[in-house]
N, CA, C and O atoms as CSV, one atom per row, in Angstrom:
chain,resi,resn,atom,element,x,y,z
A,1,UNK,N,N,8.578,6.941,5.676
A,1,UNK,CA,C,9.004,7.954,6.607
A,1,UNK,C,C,8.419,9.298,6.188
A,1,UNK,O,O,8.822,9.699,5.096
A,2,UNK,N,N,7.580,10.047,6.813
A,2,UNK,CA,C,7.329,11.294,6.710
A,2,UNK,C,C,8.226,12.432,7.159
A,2,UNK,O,O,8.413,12.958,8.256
A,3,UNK,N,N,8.690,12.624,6.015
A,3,UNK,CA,C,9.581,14.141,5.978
A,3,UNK,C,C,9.152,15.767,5.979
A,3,UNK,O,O,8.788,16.291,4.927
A,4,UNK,N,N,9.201,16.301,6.859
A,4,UNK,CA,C,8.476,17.929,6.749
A,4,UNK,C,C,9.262,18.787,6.080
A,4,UNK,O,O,10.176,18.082,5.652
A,5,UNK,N,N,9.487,20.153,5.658
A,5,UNK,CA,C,10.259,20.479,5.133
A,5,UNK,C,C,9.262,22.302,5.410
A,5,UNK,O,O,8.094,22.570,5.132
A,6,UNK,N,N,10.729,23.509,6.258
A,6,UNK,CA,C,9.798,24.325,6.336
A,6,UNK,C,C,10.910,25.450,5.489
A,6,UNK,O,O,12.131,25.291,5.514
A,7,UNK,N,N,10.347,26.379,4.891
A,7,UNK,CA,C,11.142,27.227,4.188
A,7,UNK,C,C,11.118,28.169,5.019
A,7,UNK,O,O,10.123,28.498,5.665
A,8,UNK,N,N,12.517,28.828,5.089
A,8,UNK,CA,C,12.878,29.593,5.438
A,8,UNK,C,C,12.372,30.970,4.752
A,8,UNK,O,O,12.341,31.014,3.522
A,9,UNK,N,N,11.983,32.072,5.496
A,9,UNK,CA,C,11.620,33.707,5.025
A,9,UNK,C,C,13.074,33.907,4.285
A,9,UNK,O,O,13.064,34.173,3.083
A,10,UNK,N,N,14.196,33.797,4.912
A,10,UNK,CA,C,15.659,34.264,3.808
A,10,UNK,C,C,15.156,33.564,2.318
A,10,UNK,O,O,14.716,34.271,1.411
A,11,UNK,N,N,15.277,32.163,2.207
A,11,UNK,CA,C,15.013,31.641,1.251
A,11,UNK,C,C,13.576,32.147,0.396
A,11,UNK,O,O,13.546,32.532,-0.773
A,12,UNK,N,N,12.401,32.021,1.351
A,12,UNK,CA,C,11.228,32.424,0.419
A,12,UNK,C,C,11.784,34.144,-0.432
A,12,UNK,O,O,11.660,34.144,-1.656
A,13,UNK,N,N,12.321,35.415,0.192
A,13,UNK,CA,C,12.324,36.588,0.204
A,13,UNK,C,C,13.699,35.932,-1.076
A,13,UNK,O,O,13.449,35.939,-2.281
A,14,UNK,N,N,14.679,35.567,-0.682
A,14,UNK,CA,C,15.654,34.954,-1.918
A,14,UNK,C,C,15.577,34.835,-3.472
A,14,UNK,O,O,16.249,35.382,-4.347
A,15,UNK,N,N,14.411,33.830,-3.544
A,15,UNK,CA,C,13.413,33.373,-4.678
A,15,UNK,C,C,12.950,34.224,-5.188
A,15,UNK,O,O,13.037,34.484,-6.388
A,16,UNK,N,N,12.483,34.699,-4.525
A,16,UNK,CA,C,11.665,36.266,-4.852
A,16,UNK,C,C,12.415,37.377,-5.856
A,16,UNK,O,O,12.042,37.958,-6.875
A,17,UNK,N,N,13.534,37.389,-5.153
A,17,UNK,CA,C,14.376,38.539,-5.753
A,17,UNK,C,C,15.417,38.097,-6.808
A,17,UNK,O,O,16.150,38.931,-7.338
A,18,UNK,N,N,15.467,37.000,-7.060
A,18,UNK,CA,C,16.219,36.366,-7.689
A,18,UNK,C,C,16.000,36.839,-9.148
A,18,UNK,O,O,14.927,37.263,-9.576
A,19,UNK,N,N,17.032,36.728,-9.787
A,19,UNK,CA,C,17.243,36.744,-11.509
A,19,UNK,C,C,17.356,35.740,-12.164
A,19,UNK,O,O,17.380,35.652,-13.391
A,20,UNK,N,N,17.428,34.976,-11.442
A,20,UNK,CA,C,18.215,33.246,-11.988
A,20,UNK,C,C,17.507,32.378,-11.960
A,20,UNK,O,O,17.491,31.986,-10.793
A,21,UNK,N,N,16.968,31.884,-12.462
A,21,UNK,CA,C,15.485,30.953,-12.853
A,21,UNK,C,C,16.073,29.395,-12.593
A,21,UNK,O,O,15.369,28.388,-12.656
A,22,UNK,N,N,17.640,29.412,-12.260
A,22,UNK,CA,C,18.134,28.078,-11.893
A,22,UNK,C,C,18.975,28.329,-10.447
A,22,UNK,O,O,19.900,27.677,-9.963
A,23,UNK,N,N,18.122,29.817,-9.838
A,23,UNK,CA,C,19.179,29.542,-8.336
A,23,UNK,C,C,18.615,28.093,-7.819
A,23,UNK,O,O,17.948,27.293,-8.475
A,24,UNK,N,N,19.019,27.985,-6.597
A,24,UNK,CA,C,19.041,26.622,-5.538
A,24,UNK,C,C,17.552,27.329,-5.012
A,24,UNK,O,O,16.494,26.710,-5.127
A,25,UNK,N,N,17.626,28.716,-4.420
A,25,UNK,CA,C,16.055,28.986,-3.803
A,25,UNK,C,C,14.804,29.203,-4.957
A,25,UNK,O,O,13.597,29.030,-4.783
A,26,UNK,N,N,15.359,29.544,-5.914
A,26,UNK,CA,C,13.913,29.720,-6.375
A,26,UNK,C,C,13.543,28.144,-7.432
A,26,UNK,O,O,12.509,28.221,-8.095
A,27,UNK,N,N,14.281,26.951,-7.540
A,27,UNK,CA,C,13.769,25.924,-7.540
A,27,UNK,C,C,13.051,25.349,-5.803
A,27,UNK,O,O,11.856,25.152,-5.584
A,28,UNK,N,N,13.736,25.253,-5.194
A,28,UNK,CA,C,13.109,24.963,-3.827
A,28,UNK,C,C,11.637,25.816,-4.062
A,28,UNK,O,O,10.493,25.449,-4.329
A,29,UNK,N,N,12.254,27.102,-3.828
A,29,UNK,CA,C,10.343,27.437,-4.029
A,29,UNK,C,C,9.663,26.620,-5.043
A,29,UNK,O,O,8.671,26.013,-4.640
A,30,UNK,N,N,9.920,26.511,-6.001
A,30,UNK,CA,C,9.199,26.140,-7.324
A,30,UNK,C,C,8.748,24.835,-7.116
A,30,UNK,O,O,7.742,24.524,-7.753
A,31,UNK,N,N,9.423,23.686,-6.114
A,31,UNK,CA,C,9.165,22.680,-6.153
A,31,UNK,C,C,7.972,22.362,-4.841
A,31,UNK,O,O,7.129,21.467,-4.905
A,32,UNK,N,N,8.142,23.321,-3.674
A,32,UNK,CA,C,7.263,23.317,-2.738
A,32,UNK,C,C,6.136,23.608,-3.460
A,32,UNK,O,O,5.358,22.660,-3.566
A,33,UNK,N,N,5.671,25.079,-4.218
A,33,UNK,CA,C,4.317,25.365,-4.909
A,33,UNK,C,C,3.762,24.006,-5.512
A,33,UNK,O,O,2.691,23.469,-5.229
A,34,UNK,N,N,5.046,23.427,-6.697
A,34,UNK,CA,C,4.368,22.382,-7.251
A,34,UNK,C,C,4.065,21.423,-6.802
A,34,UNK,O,O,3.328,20.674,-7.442
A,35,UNK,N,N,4.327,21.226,-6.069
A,35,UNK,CA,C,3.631,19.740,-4.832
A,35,UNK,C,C,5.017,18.925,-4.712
A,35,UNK,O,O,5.113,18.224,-3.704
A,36,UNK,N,N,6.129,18.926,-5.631
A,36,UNK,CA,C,7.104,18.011,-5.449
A,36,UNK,C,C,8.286,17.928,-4.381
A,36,UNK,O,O,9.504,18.039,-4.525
A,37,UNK,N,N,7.396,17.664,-3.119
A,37,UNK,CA,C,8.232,17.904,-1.995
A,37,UNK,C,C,8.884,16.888,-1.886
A,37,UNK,O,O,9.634,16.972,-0.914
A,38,UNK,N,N,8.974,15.889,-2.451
A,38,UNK,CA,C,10.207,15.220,-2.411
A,38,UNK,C,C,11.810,15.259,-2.663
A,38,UNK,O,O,12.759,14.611,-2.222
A,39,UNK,N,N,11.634,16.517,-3.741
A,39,UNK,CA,C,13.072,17.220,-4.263
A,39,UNK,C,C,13.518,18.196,-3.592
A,39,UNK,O,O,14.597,18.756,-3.781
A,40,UNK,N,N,12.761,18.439,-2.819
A,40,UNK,CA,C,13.008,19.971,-1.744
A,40,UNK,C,C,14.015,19.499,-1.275
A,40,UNK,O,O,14.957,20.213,-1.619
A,41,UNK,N,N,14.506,18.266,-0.366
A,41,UNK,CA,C,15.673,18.241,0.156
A,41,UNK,C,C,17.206,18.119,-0.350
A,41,UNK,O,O,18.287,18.282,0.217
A,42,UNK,N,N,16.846,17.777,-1.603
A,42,UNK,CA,C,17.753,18.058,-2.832
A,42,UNK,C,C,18.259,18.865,-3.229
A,42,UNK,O,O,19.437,18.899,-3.586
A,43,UNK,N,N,16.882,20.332,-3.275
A,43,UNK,CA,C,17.431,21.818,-3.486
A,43,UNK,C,C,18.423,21.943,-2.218
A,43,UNK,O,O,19.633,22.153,-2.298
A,44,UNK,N,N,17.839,21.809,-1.291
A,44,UNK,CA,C,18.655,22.500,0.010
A,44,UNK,C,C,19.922,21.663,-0.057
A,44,UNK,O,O,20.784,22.371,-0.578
A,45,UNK,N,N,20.262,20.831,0.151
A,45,UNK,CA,C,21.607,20.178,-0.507
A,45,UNK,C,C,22.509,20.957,-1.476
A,45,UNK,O,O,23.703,21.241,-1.391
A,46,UNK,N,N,21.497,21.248,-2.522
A,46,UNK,CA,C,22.521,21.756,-3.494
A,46,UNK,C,C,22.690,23.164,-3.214
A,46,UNK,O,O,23.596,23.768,-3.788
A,47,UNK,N,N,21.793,23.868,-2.256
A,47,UNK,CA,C,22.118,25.443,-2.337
A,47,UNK,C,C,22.958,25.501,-0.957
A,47,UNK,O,O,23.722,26.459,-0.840
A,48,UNK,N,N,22.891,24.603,0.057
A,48,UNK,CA,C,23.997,24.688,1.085
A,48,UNK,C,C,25.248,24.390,0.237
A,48,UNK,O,O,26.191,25.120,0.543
A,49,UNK,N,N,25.520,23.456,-0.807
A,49,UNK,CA,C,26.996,22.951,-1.188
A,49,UNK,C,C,27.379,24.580,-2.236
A,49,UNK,O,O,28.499,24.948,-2.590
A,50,UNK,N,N,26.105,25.249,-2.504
A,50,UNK,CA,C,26.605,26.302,-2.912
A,50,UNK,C,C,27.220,27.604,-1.988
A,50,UNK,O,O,27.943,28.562,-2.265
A,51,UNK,N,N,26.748,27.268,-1.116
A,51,UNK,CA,C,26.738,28.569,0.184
A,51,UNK,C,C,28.477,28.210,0.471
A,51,UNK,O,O,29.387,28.970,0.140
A,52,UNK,N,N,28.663,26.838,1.179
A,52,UNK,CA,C,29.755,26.607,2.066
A,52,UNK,C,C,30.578,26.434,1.035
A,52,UNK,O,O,31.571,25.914,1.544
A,53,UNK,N,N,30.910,26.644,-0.957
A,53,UNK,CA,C,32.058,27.235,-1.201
A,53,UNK,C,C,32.769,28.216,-1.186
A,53,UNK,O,O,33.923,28.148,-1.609
């Protein structure tokens, strides 16, 4: 199954500004650059279960 995966400007601009070298966005970024788009949907998982506490 081919999965797309598009980042969001909140999220890219997120990453960016971030301090936290283990937020949810700036692994997502980190994993799109590195080619491992398979975990991308993983980040977003874990940074929505962070959002909706």
């Amino acid at each position: 199954m081919i999965c797309y995966v598009v980042v969001d400007t909140n999220v890219l601009v997120s990453a960016l500004l971030s301090k936290k070298d283990d937020a949810a966005t700036v692994q997502v970024l980190s994993k799109v650059i590195s080619g491992e788009r398979e975990d991308v949907v993983g980040s977003y998982k874990s940074l929505m279960e962070k959002v909706m506490r």
